[in-house]
C-alpha positions as CSV (number, residue, x, y, z in Angstrom):
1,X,122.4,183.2,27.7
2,X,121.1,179.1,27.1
3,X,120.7,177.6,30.4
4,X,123.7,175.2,31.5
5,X,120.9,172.8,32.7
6,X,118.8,171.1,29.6
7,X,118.4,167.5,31.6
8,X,115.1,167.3,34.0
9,X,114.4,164.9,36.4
10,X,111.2,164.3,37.6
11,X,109.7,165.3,41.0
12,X,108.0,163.4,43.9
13,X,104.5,164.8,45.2
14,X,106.7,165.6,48.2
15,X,109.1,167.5,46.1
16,X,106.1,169.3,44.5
17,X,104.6,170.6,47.8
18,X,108.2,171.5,49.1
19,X,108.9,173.7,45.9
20,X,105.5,175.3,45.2
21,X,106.7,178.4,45.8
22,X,109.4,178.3,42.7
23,X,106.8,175.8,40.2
24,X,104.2,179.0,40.0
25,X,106.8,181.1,38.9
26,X,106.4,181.0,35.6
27,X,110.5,182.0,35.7
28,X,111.3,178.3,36.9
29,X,108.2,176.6,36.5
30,X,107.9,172.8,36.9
31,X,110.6,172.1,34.5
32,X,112.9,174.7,35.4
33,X,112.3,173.2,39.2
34,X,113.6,169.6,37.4
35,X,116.4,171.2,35.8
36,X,117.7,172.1,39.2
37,X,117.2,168.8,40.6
38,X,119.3,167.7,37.6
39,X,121.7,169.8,38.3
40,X,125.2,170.3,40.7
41,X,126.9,173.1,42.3
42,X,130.5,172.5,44.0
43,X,131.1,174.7,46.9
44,X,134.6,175.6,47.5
45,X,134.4,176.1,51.5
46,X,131.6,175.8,54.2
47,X,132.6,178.6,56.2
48,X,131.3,182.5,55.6
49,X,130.0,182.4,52.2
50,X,129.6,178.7,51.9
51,X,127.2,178.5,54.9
52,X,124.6,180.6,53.2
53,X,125.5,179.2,49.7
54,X,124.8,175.5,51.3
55,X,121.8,176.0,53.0
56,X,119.9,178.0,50.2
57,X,121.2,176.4,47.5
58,X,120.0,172.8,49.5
59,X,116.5,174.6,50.3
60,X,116.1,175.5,46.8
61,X,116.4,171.8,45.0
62,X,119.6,171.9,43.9
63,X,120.0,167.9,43.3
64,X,123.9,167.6,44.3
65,X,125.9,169.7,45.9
66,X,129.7,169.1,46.5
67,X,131.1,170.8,49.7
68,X,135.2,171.3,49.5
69,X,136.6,172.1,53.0
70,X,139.1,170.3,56.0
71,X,138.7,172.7,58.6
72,X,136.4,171.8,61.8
73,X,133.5,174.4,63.9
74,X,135.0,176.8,66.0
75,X,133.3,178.8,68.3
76,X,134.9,182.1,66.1
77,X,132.8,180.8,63.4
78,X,129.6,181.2,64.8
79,X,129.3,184.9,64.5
80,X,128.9,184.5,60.8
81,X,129.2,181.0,59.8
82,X,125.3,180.0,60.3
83,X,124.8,176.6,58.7
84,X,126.8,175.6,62.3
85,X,126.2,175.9,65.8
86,X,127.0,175.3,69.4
87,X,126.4,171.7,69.1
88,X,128.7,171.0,66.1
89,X,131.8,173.3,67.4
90,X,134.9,170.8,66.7
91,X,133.1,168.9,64.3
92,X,134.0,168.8,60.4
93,X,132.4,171.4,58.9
94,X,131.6,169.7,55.4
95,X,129.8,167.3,58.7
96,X,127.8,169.8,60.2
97,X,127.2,171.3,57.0
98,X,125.6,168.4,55.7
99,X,123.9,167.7,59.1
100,X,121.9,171.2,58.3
101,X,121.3,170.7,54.5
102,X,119.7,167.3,55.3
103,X,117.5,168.7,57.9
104,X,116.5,171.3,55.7
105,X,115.9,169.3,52.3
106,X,116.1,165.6,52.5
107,X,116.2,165.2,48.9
108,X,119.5,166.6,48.2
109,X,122.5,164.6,47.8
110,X,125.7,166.1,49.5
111,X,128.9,164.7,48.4
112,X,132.1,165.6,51.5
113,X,135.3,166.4,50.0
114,X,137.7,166.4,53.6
115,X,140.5,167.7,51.9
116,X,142.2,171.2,50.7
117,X,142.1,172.1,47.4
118,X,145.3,171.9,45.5
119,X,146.8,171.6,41.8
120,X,146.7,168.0,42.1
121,X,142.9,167.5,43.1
122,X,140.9,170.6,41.7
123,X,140.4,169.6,38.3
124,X,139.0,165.8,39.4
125,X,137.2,167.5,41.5
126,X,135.7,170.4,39.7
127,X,135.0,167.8,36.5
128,X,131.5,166.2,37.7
129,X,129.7,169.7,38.6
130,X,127.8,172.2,36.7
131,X,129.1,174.8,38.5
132,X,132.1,176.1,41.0
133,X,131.2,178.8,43.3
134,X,134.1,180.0,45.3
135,X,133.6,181.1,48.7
136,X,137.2,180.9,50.1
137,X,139.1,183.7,51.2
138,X,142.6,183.9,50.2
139,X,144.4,184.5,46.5
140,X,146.1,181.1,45.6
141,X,142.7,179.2,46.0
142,X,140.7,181.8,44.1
143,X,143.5,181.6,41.3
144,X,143.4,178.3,41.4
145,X,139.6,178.1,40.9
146,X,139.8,180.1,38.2
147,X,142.4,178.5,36.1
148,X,140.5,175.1,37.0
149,X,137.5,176.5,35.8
150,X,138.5,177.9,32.7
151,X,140.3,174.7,31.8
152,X,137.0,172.6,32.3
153,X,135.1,175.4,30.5
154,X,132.7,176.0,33.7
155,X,131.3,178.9,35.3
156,X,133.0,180.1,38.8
157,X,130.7,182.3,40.8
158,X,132.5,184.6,42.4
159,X,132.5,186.3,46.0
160,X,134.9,187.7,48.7
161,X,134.0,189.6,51.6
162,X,136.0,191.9,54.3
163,X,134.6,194.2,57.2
164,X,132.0,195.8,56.2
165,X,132.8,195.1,51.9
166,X,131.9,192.1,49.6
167,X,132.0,191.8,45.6
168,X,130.2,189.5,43.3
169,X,130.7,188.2,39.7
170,X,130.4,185.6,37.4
171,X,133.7,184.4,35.6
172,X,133.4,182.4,32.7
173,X,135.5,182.4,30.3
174,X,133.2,181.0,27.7
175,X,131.3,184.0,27.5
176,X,133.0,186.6,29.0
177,X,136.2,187.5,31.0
178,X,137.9,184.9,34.0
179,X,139.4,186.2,37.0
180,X,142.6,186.8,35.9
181,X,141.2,189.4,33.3
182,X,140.5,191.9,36.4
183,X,143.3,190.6,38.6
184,X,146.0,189.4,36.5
185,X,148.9,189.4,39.3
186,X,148.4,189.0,42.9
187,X,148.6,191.7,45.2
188,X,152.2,191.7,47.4
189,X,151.9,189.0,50.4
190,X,150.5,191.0,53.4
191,X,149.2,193.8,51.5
192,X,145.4,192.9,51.9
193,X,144.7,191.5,55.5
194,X,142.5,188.4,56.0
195,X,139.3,188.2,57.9
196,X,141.3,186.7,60.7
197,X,143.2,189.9,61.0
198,X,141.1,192.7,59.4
199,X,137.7,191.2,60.8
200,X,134.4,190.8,59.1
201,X,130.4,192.0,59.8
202,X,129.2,189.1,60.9
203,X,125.7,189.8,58.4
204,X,127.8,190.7,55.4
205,X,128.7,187.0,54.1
206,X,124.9,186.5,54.0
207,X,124.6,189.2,51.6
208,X,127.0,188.4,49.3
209,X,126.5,184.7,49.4
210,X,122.7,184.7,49.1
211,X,123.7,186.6,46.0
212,X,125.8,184.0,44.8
213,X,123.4,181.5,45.4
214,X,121.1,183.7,43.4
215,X,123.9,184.2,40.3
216,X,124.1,180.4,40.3
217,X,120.8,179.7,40.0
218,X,120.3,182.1,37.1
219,X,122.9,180.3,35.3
220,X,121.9,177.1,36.1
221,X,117.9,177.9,34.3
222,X,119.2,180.5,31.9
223,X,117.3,183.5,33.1
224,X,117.8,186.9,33.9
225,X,121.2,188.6,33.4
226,X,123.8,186.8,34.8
227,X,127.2,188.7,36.4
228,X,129.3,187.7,33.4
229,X,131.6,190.8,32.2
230,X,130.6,192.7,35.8
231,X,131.6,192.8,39.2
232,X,129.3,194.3,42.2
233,X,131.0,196.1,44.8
234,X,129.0,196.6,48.1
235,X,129.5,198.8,51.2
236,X,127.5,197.5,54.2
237,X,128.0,201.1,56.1
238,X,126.6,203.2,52.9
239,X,124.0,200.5,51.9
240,X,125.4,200.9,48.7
241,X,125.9,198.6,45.2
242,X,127.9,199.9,42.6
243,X,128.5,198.1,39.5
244,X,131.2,198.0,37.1
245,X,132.4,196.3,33.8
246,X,134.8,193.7,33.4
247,X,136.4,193.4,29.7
248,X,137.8,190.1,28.8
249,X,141.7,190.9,28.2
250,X,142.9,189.2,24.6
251,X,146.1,188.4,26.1
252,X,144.5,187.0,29.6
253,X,147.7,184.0,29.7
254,X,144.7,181.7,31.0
255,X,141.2,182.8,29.1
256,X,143.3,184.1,26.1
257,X,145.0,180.9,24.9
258,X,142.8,177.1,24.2
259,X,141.7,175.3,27.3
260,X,143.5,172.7,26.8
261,X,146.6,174.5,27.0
262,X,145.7,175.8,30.4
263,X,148.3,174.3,33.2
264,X,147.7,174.8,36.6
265,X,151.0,176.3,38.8
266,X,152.4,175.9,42.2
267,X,149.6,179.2,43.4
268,X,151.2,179.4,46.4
269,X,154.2,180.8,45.1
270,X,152.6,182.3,42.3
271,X,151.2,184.4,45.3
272,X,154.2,184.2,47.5
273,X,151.3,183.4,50.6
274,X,149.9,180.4,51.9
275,X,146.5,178.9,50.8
276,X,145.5,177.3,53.9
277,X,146.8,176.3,57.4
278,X,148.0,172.8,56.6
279,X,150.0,174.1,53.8
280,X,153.4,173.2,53.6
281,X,154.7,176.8,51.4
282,X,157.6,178.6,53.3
283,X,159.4,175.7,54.0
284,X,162.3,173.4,52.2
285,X,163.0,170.1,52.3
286,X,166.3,168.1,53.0
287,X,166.9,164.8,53.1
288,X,162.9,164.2,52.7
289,X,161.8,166.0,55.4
290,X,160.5,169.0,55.8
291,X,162.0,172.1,57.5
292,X,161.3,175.6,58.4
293,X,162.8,178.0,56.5
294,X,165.3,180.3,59.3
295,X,163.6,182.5,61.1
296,X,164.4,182.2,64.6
297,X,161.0,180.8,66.8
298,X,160.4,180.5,70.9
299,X,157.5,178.8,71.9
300,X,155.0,180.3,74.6
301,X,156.3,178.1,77.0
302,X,160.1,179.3,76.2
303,X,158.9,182.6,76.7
304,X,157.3,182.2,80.2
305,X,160.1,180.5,81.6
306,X,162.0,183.9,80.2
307,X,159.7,186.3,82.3
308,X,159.0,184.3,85.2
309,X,163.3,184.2,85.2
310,X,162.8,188.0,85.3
311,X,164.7,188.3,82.6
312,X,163.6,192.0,80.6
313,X,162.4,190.5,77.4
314,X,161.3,193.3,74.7
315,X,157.9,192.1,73.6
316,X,156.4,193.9,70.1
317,X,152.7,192.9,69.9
318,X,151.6,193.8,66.1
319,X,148.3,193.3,66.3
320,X,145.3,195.7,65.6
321,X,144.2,198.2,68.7
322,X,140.8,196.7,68.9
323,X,142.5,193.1,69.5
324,X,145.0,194.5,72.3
325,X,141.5,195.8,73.8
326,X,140.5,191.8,73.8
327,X,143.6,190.3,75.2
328,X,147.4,191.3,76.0
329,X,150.2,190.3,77.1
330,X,151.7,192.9,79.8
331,X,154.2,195.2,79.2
332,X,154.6,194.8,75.6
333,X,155.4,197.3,72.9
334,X,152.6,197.7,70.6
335,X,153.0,198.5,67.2
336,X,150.4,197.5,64.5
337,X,151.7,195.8,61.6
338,X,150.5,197.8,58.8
339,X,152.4,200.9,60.5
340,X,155.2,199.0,60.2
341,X,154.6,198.3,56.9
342,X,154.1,201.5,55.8
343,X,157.6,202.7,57.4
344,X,159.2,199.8,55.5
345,X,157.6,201.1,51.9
346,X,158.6,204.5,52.6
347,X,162.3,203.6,53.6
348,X,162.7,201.4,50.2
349,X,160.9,204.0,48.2
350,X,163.7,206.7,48.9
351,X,160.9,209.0,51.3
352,X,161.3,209.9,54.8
353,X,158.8,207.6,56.4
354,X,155.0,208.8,57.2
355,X,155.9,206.7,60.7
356,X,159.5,207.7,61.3
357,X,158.1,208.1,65.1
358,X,156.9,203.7,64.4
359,X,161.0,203.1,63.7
360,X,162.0,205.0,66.7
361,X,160.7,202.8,68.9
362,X,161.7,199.5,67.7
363,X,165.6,199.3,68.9
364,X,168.3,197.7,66.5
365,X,170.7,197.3,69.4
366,X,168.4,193.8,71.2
367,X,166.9,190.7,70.9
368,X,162.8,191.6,70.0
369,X,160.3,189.0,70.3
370,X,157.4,189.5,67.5
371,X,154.2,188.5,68.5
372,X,150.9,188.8,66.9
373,X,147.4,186.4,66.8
374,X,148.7,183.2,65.2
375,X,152.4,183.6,64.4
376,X,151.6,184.8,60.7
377,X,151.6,189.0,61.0
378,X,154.2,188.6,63.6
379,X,156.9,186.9,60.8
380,X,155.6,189.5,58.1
381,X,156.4,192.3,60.4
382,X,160.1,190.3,60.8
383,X,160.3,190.8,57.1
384,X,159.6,194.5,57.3
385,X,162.0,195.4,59.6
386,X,165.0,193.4,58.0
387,X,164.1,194.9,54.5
388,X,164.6,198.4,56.4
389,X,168.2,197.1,57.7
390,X,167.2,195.7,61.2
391,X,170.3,193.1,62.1
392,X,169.3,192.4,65.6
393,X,167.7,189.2,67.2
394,X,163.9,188.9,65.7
395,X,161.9,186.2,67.1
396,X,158.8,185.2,66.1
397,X,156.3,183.6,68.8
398,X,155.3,180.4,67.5
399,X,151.2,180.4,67.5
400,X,150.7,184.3,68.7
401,X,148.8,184.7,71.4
402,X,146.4,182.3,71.0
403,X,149.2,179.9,72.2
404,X,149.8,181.9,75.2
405,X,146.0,181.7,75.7
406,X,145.4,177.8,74.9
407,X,149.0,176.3,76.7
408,X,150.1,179.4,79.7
409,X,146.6,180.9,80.5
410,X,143.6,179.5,79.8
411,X,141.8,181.9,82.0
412,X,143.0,184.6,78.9
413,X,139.7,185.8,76.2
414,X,140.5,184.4,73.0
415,X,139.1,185.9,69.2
């Protein structure tokens, strides 16, 4: 493969010393080293993946690098999002990102995008950049980035990680299969838990995205064999990379038809999920404004005034066992989603349900309050039980237990 990069640009005797390391490589070499200062990489997030993207991607001369994200530090980040710390928790994290990409390599420029990526905005965005590298972790983004990419004829380095599990390609359609050639629909809304629910090794978004930063690098000078047409799976707990081929579907509807004919959709439906938390999918408007689809809510503070009443209010926590270990609220039935889930598929599939014993203890006959982390598992698990015939009162609790936590009882752990 011809590297993306031709343009050089020359280096200081500051920027020699710094990259000394890469210029006797005979690999990269003084003008390969100038091709990377010529060249720009447009991370999609600054969280997992992004934070070891940024900083070795900033440390290795890349000359600009776009960062993509709206969300600010939180101390749950820390465990695996290491381009931020203590000091930068409630900051914007294309902020402290920056903050540590300066600090490590002054001769970078950073460009700070503050906003989600949409329809509207990707292609603008994605135009002025060599590369996309995609480090989100949800399905309408990462069908978005394709389709974006493949429209603008760019590369989109691939990654996604969950517990203990990453994968890594290259998608680029110019010379081999997109996204869409392995994944061509979406997988059902709740099937595949996020990190948020299903957890993550803290180390394992180092490994795949120092590996992405390797991939893009690779394209970027033209060497080596780049992950075009494969995808590598690794398994943190077996130390173990497989690798497998990716053929590029003729009838792809994105990479099989011109580029220019590529139009990019409403994802969020395509996906029937949300792509991020200011998102405004699952709801309608009237009158121009914006309303909640019906599902019946009650806020924390509802709630408390409802037990401290003594009234017996049925509480269904859905959440994982290892997060009832963290923080609970008493009394409460506990249930874990995909159990309730799997009843659900059974019932609609004809089969006497695998957890007949799960339905049994959910009662049809009263008003059940659904609570989970956030609010988002709980109203999926409100789904479930009406697709299996439940006509009773479901309530969702509006912002899960971390509401509980932040506005009834600070003294509670939070995750």
């Amino acid at each position: 493969m011809q590297p993306l990069i031709n343009e050089t640009v020359a280096l200081s005797n500051e920027e020699v010393r710094r990259y000394s390391r890469h210029l006797i490589m005979p690999e990269v070499g003084l003008e390969g080293q100038q091709k990377l200062k010529a060249s720009s990489i447009l991370l999609i997030g600054t969280g997992g993946l992004g934070s070891p993207l940024a900083l070795y991607l900033a440390a290795a001369g890349i000359g600009r690098i776009g960062l993509v994200d709206y969300d600010v530090v939180d101390e749950s980040n820390l465990q695996r999002q290491i381009i931020h710390g203590q000091s930068t928790v409630g900051v914007l994290k294309i902020d402290s990102a920056e903050q540590r990409m300066r600090d490590l390599n002054p001769f970078v420029q950073v460009d700070k995008y503050n906003v989600p990526l949409t329809s509207e905005n990707a292609l603008e965005l994605f135009a002025p950049y060599d590369v996309i590298i995609d480090g989100t972790d949800n399905f309408p983004t990462r069908y978005l980035v394709n389709d974006a990419c493949v429209k603008l004829g760019k590369p989109n380095v691939y990654g996604s990680i969950f517990r203990f599990e990453g994968q890594l390609s290259v998608f680029y359609a110019n010379e081999g299969p997109c996204y869409r050639c392995m994944f061509p629909t979406p997988p059902p809304p709740g099937l595949v838990p996020s990190c948020a629910e299903g957890g993550v090794l803290g180390i394992l978004p180092g490994t795949i995205g120092t590996l992405q930063a390797t991939e893009a690098i690779k394209l970027l000078l033209g060497i080596g064999e780049p992950m075009i047409g494969r995808m590598l799976l690794y398994d943190a707990l077996e130390m173990s990379f497989t690798k497998i081929r990716i053929r590029k579907d003729p009838n792809c509807p994105v990479c099989g038809i011109p580029a220019e004919k590529v139009e990019l959709i409403d994802y969020e439906q395509f996906c029937g999920m949300p792509a991020h938390d200011k998102s405004e999918f699952g709801k309608t408007t009237q009158n121009g404004h914006v309303e909640e689809k019906v599902m019946s809510e009650i806020t924390v503070v509802e709630l408390k005034a409802r037990l401290d009443s003594g009234e017996d209010v049925l509480i269904l926590d859905v959440r994982n066992p290892q997060e009832w270990e963290i923080s609970a609220l008493d009394g409460s039935l506990r249930i874990p989603k995909p159990q309730i889930e799997a009843a659900m598929n059974d019932v609609l599939a004809g089969r006497k349900p695998r957890e007949a014993t799960v339905l049994a203890q959910i009662p049809t006959d009263r008003e059940i309050i659904v609570q989970c982390r956030s609010g988002a598992r709980s109203a999926d698990s409100i789904k479930f039980l009406r697709n299996v015939g439940y006509k009773n009162e479901l309530v969702n609790l509006k912002g899960g237990i971390l509401a509980w936590a932040r506005e009834i009882d600070p003294e509670m752990a939070t995750y």
